[in-house]
C-alpha positions in Angstrom: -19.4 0.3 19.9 -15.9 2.1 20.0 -14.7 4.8 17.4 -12.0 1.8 16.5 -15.7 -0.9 15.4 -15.8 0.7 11.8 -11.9 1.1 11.6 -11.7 -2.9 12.1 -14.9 -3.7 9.8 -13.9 -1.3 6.8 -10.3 -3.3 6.5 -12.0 -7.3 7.8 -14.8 -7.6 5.4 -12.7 -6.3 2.3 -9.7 -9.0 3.5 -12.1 -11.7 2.6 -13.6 -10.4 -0.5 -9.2 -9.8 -1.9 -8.9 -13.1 -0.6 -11.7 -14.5 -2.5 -10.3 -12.6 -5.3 -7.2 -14.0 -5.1 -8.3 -17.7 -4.5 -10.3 -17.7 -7.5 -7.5 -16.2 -9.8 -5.1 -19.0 -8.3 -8.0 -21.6 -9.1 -7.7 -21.0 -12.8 -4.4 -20.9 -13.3 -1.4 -23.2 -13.8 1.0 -21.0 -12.0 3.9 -23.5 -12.1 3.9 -23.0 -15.8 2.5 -19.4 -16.4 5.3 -17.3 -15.7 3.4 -14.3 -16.7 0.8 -14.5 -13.6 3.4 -14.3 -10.9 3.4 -10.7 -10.7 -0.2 -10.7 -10.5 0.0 -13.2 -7.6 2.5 -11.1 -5.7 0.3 -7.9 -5.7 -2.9 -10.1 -5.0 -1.8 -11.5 -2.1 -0.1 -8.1 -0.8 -3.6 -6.8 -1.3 -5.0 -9.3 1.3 -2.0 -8.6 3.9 -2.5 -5.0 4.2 -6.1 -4.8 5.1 -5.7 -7.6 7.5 -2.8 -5.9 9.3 -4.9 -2.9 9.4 -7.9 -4.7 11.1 -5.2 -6.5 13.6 -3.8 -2.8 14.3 -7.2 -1.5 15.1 -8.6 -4.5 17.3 -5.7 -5.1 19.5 -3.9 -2.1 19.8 -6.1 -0.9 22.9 -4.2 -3.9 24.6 -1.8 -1.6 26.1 0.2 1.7 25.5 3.3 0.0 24.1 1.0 -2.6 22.0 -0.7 0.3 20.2 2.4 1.0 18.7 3.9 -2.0 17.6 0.6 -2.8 16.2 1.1 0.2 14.0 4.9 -0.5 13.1 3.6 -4.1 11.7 0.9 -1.9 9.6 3.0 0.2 8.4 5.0 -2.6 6.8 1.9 -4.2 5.6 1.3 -1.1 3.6 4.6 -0.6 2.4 4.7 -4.2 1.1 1.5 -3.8 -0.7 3.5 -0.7 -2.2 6.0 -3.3 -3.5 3.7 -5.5 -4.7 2.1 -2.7 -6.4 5.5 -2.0 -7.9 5.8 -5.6 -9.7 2.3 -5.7 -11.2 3.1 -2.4 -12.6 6.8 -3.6 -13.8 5.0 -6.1 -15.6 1.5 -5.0 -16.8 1.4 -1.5 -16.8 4.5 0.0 -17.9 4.3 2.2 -20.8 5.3 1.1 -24.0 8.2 3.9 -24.7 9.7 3.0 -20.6 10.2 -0.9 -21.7 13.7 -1.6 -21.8 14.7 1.5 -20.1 17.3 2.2 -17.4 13.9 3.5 -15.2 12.1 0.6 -16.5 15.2 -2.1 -15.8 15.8 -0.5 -11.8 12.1 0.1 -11.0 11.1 -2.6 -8.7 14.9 -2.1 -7.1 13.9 1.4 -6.4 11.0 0.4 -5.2 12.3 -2.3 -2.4 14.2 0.9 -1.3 11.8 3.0 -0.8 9.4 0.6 1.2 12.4 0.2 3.6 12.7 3.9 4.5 9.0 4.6 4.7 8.7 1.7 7.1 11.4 3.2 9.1 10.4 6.9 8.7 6.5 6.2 9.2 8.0 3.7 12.2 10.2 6.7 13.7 7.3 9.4 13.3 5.4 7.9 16.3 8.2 8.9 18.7 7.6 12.1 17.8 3.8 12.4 18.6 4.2 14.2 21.7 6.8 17.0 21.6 6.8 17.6 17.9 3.1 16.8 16.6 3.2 18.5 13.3 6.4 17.4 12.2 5.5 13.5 13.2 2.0 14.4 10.7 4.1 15.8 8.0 6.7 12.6 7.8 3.7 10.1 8.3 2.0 11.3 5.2 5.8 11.9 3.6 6.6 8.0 4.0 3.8 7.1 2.1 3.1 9.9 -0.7 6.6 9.8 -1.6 6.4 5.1 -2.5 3.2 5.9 -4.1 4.5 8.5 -6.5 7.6 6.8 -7.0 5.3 3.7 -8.1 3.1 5.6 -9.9 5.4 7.0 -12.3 4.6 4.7 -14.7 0.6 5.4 -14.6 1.0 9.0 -14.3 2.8 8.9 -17.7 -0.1 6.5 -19.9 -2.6 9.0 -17.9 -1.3 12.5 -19.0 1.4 12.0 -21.4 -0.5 9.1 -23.5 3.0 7.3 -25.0 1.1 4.7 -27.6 -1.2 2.9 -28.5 -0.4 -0.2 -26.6 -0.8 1.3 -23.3 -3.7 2.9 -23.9 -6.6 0.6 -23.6 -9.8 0.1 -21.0 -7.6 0.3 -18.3 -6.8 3.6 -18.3 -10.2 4.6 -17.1 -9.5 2.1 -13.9 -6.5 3.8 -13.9 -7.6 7.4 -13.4 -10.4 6.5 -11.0 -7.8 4.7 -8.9 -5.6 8.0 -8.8 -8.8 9.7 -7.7 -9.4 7.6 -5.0 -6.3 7.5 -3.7 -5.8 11.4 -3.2 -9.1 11.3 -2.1 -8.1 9.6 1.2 -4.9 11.2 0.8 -6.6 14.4 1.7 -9.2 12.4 4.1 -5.9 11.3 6.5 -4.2 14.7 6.2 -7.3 16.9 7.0 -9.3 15.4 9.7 -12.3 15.7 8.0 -15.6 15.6 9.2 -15.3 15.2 12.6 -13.0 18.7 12.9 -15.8 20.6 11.9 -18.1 19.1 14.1 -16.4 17.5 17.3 -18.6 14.7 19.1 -20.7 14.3 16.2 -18.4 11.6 14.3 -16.9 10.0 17.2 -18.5 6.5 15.8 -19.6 6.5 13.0 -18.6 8.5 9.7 -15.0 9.7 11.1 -12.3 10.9 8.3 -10.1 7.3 9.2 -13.2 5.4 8.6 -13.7 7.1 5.6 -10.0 6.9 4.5 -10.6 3.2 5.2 -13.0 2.8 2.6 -11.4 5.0 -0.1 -8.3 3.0 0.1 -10.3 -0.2 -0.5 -11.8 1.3 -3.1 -8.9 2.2 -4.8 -7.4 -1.1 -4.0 -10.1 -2.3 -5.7 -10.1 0.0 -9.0 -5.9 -0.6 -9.3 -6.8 -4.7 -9.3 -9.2 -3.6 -12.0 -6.7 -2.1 -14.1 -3.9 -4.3 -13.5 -6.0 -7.2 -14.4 -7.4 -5.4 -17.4 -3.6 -4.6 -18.2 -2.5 -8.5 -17.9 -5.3 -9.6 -20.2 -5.3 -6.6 -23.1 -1.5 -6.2 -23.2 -0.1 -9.7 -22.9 0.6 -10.3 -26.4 2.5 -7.5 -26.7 4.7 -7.1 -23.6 5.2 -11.2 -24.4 6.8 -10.0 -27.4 8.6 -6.7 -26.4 9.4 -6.8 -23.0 11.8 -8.7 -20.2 9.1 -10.8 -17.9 10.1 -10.4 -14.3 11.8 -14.1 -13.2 11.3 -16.0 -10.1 14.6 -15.0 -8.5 13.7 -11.2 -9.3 10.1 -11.4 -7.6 11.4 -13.6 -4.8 14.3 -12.0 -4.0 12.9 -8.5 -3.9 9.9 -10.0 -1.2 12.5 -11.3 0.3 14.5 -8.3 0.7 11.8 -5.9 1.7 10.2 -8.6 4.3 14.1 -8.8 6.0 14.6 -5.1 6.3 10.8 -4.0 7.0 11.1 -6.3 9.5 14.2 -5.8 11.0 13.0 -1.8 11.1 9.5 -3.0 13.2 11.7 -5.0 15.5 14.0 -2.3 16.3 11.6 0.5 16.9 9.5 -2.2 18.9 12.5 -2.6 21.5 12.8 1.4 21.5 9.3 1.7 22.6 10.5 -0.7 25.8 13.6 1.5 26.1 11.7 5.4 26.2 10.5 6.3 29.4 6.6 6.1 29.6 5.7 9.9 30.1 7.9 11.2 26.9 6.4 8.1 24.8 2.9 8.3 25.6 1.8 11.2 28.0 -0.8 11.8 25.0 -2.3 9.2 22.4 -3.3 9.8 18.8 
């Protein structure tokens, strides 16, 4: 028993149960003709990659000093392509009625590939600066992923507090608003350090503010799938009718593009590690 065991279990056990989710949803469905899953697909299965790099991150990243940290670059990239994927289910399913057919609604998920290519690179470049400038690493850590999850947001943030039309508003919303909940609930769990800074020693296993984070991201994971799938189902006539469905080139190529560049980001900070001397890089672990 480490204060990594929960860290691993919290992101493990919910891989299985997406991947379940997303078996199941593949099961009943003839995705070579229905067009109008695939977005659904994408964000499912970028729900099952993030959790599982998370798990990886926290098993083996005690291998050795320079492991700890590429086992946190390929996180971060997990998260930011769960971001992406989060980005086409919402391009397709959740978009506001008065955003269809906009210049915001036609340069969305473009946006979004952008974005998850800096905040793999800032979030990468942060840990270089965990030793002589700990505040300012903290500040763009949280920076690279608040500012992907507003940007994706957007279009949620809109049906929850400007309430466009009727179309949009449905049983989802209600997922919806507990998923916003959620997330700035381990939003503030990651920035403040809470329990264990209040009572040092006494979390050091078991009900730490990561662990904690862990779970309220699952959960929010979890009420975002709600909602999405709710959104799929309740809106499908209309956005069938009034709105551009994402094509296969579209989806593909936008994976495509944010696993190239992600990637080539985790790589390059990877050979950095090699290339800092030990005692800047790591005279202090966090």
């Amino acid at each position: 028993m480490t204060n990594e065991t929960l860290n691993i279990w919290t992101h493990l056990l919910p891989f299985w149960f997406f991947v379940w989710r997303f078996v199941t949803a593949l099961y009943v469905t003839d995705i070579q003709n229905d067009s109008y899953s695939w977005p659904l697909f994408v964000y499912m299965g970028t729900s099952c990659v993030y959790p599982l790099a998370s798990s990886c991150a926290h098993t083996f990243s005690s291998m050795s000093r320079n492991a700890r940290h590429i086992c946190y670059f390929l996180d971060y990239g997990a998260v930011n392509l769960f971001s992406l994927g989060s980005a086409i289910a919402y391009s397709a399913y959740s978009i506001p009625d008065v955003m269809v057919h906009t210049t915001f609604h036609d340069y969305y998920v473009t946006l979004a590939v952008l974005n998850t290519i800096i905040s793999t690179g800032l979030s990468c470049y942060s840990r270089f600066l965990e030793i002589q400038k700990p505040g300012l690493c903290k500040v763009l850590r949280v920076l690279a992923f608040a500012y992907p999850y507003t940007w994706d947001s957007l279009p949620i943030f809109y049906r929850l507090f400007l309430v466009p039309g009727e179309s949009a508003q449905n049983e989802a919303v209600l997922y919806h608003q507990k998923h916003t909940a959620m997330t700035l609930l381990a939003s503030f769990l990651y920035s403040a350090h809470l329990p264990e800074r209040l009572a040092p020693g006494r979390f050091d296993y078991i009900g730490h503010s990561h662990q904690l984070f862990h779970v309220c991201v699952i959960l929010a994971t979890y009420m975002q799938m709600e909602a999405i799938l709710l959104d799929k189902t309740l809106r499908k006539d209309w956005l069938l009718v009034n709105s551009r469905p994402l094509s296969f080139p579209q989806i593909a190529g936008a994976i495509l593009l944010c696993l190239i560049f992600s990637l080539s980001n985790i790589i390059y900070f990877s050979a950095a590690v090699y290339r800092i001397p030990e005692p800047e890089l790591h005279k202090k672990e966090t």
